[in-house]
C-alpha positions as CSV (number, residue, x, y, z in Angstrom):
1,X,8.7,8.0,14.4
2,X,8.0,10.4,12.1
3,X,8.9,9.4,8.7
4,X,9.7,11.1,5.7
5,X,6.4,12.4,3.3
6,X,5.1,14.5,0.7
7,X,2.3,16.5,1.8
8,X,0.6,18.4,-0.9
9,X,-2.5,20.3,-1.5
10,X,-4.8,22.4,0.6
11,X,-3.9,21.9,4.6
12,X,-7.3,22.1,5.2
13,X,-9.0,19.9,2.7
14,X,-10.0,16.1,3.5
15,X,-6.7,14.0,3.6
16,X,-5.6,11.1,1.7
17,X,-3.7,8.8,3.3
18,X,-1.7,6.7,1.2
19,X,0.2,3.8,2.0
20,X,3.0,1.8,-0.2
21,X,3.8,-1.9,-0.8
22,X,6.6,-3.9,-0.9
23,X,9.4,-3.2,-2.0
24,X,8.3,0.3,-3.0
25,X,8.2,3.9,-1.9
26,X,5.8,6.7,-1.8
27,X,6.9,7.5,-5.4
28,X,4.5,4.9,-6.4
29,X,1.6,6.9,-5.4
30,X,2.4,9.7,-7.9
31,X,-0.3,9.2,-10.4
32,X,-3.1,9.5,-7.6
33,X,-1.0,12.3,-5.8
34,X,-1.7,14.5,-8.9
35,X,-4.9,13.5,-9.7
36,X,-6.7,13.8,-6.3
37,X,-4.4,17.6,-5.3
38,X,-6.3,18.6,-8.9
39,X,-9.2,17.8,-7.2
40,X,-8.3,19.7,-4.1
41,X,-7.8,16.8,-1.8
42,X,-4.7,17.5,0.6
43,X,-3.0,14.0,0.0
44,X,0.4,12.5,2.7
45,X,2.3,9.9,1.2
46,X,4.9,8.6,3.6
47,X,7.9,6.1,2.9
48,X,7.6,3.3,5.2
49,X,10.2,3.2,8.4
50,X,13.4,1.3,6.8
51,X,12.2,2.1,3.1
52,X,12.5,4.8,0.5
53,X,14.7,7.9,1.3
54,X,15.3,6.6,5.0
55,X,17.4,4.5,3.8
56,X,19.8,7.4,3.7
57,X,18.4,9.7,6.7
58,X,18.2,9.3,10.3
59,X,15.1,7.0,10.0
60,X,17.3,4.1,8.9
61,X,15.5,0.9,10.5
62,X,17.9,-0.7,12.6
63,X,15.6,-3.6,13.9
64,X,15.7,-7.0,12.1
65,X,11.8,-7.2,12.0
66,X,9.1,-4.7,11.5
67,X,5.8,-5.7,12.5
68,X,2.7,-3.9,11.1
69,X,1.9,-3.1,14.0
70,X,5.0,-0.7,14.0
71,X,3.8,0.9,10.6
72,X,0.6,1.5,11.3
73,X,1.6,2.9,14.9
74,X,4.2,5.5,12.3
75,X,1.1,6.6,10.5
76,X,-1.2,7.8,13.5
77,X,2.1,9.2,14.9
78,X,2.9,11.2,11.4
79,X,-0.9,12.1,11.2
80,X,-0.7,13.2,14.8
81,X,2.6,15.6,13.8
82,X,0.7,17.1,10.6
83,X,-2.4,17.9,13.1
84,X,-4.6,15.8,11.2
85,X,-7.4,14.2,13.0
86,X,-9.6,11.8,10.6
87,X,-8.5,10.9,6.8
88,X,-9.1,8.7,3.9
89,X,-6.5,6.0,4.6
90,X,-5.1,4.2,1.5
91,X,-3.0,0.9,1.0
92,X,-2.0,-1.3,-1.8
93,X,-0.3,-5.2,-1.0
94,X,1.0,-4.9,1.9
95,X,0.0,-1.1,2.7
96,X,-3.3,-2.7,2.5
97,X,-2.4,-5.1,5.4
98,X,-1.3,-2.1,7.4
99,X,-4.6,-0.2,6.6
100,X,-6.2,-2.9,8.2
101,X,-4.1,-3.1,11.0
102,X,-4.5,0.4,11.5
103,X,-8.6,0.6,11.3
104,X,-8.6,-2.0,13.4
105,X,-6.4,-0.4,16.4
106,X,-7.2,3.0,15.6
107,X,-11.1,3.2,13.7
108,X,-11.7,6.7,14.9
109,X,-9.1,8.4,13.3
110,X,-10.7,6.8,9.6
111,X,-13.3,8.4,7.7
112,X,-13.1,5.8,4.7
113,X,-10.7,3.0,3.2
114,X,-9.1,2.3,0.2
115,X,-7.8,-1.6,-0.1
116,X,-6.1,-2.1,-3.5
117,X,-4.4,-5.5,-4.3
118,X,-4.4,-6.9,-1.1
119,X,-4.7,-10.1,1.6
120,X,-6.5,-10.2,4.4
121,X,-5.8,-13.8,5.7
122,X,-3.3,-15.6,7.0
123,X,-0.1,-16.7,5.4
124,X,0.5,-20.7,4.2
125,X,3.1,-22.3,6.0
126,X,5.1,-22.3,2.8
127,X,4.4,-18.3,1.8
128,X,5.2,-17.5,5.4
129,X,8.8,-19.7,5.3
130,X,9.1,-18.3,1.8
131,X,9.3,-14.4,3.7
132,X,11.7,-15.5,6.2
133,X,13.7,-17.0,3.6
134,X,13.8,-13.9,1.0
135,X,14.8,-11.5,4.0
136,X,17.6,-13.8,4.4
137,X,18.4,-13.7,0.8
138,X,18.1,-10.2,0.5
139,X,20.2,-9.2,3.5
140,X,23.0,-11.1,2.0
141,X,23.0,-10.6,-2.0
142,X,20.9,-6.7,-1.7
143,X,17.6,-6.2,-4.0
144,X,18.8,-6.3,-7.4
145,X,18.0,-9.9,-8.8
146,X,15.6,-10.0,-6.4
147,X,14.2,-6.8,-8.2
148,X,14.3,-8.9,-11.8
149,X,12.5,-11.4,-10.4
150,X,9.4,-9.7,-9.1
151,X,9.2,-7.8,-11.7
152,X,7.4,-10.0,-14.3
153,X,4.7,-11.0,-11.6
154,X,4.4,-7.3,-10.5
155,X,2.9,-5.8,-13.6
156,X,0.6,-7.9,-16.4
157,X,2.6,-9.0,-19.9
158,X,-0.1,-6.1,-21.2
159,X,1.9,-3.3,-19.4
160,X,5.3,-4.7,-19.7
161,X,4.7,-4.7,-23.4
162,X,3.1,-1.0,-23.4
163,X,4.1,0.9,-20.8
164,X,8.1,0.6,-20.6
165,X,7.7,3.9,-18.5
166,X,6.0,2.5,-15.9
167,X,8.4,-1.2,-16.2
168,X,11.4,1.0,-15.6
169,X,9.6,3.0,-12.2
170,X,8.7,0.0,-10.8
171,X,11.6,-1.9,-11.3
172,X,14.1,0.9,-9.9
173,X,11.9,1.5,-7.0
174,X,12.3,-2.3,-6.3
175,X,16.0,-2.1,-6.8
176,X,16.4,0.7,-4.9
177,X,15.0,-0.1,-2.0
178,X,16.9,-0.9,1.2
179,X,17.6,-4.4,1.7
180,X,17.5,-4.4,5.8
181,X,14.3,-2.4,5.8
182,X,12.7,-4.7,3.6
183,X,14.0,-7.9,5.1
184,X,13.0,-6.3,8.7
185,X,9.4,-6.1,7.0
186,X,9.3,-9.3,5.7
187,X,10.2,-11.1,9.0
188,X,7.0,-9.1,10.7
189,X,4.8,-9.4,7.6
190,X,5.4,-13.1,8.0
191,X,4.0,-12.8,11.5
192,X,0.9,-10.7,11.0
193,X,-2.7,-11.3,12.7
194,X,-5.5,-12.6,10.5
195,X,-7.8,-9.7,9.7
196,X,-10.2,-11.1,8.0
197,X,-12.3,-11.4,11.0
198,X,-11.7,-7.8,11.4
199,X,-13.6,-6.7,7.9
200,X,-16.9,-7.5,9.7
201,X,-15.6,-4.6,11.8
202,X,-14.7,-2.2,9.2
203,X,-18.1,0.8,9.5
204,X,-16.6,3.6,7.1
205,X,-16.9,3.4,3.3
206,X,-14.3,1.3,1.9
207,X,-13.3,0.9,-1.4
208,X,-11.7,-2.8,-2.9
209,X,-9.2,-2.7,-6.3
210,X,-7.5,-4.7,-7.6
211,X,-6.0,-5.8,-11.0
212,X,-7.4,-8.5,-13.5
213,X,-4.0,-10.0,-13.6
214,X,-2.5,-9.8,-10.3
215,X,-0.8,-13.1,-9.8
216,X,-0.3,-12.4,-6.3
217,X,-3.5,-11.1,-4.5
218,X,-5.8,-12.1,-7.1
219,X,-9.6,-11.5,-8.0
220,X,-10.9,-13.7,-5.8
221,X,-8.9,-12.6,-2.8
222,X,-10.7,-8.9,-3.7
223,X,-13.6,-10.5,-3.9
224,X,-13.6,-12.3,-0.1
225,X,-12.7,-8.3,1.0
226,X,-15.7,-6.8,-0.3
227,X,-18.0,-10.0,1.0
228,X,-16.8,-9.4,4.9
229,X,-16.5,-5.2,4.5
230,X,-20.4,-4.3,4.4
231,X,-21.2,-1.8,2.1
232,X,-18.3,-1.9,0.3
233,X,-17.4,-1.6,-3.3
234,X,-15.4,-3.5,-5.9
235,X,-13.5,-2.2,-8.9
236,X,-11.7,-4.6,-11.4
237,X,-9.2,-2.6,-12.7
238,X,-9.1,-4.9,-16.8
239,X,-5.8,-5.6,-17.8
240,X,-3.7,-4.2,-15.0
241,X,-1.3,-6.7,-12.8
242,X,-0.2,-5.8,-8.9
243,X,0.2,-2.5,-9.6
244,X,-3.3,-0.9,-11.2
245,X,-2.4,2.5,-9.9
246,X,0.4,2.8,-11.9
247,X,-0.6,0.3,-14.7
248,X,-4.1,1.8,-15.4
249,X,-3.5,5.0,-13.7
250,X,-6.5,6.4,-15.6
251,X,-8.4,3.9,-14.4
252,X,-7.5,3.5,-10.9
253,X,-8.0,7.2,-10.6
254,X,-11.7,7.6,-11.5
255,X,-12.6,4.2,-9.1
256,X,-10.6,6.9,-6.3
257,X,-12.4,10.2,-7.5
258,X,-15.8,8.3,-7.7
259,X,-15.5,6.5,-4.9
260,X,-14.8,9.4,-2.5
261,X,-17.3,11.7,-4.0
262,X,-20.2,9.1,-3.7
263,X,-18.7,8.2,-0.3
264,X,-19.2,11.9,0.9
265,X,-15.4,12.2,1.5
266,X,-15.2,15.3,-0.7
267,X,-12.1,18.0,-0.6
């Protein structure tokens, strides 16, 4: 499936990869879009099968699960029909659990990682009944208090009380999104492997963010990622929740430049 994208900067410049979280789209990638096409990096940001704009185009997920598997399959596939060969692949939450799906299936089409507020275990009984019962939820009564909810555990009480710009983004890009496509990824997200055996694995440069604040992948989490991933190296993005690329854009954006200079990944 090839799924809708924005593909901007030079076609044949080192590509950037980027993958969304839950319940977002590829708008939430903005900041870095920008940043990295000023630097002359061509950069794909794709909305996930049964999220974003498919929700409205021919790409509407009719399946009641999605596993990552599925996802990560729809990135080689849309890499494949943009003829690109190796790139810098990018995920945050759980676009960082289908960047390690993907290295691990497909490690010679990556030439380095970005994991950003992510979990590379497996889920608690209770976490994984706690996905099967939101899809539920969300199939029946749609995103909108669901969307409330999340909200304050997204971004950190620093960025809610500074940044109402980026509150309102995040919150209508949760709101927005469509319920079955986000239930279907729930149900498969609650089924996913344990990668953290995989990290040992992992033989490209890879790159580990993640917020100060984030309640729900916190530091430590990070910090288990860049033990297992040799070589790897850790940013703390200070003050910033779930969401550093949007909440410390500034930030997130110079880990990302630095990173892929030092890294040799350059446009």
């Amino acid at each position: 499936m090839t799924s809708t994208h924005d593909d901007a900067g030079p076609k044949d410049a080192t590509t950037v990869l980027l993958v969304h979280g839950h319940p977002f789209d590829r708008s939430m990638w903005r900041p870095q879009v920008e940043h990295l096409t000023e630097l002359g990096y061509r950069v794909v940001v794709p909305d996930l099968r049964g999220y974003g704009t498919h929700k409205n185009g021919t790409h509407k997920t009719e399946a009641t699960k999605t596993g990552l598997d599925v996802f990560a399959n729809d990135l080689v596939e849309l890499a494949d029909h943009l003829g690109i060969e190796s790139f810098v692949l990018g995920g945050l939450s759980m676009g960082g659990q289908i960047v390690m799906q993907t290295v691990a299936r497909h490690p010679d089409r990556v030439s380095a990682l970005l994991l950003a507020d992510t979990f590379a275990g497996l889920d608690t009984p209770e976490v994984k009944q706690g996905r099967i019962d939101t899809a539920a939820r969300i199939t029946g009564e749609g995103m909108e208090r669901y969307a409330e909810e999340l909200l304050p555990k997204m971004i950190s009480p620093q960025t809610r009380a500074t940044r109402p710009d980026v509150e309102e983004h995040v919150r209508r890009m949760m709101r927005d999104a469509p319920a079955e496509g986000a239930a279907a990824a729930l149900r498969g997200r609650a089924e996913r492997p344990d990668y953290t055996p995989g990290l040992r694995n992992i033989d490209v440069p890879t790159l580990v963010v993640v917020g100060s604040d984030d309640e729900f992948t916190p530091v430590h989490d990070a910090e288990r990622i860049h033990r297992e991933v040799r070589g790897s190296t850790l940013v703390v993005i200070d003050g910033a929740g779930h969401l550093p690329n949007l909440e410390r854009e500034t930030e997130f954006n110079e880990a990302l430049s630095t990173f892929l200079t030092t890294s040799g990944a350059k446009p």
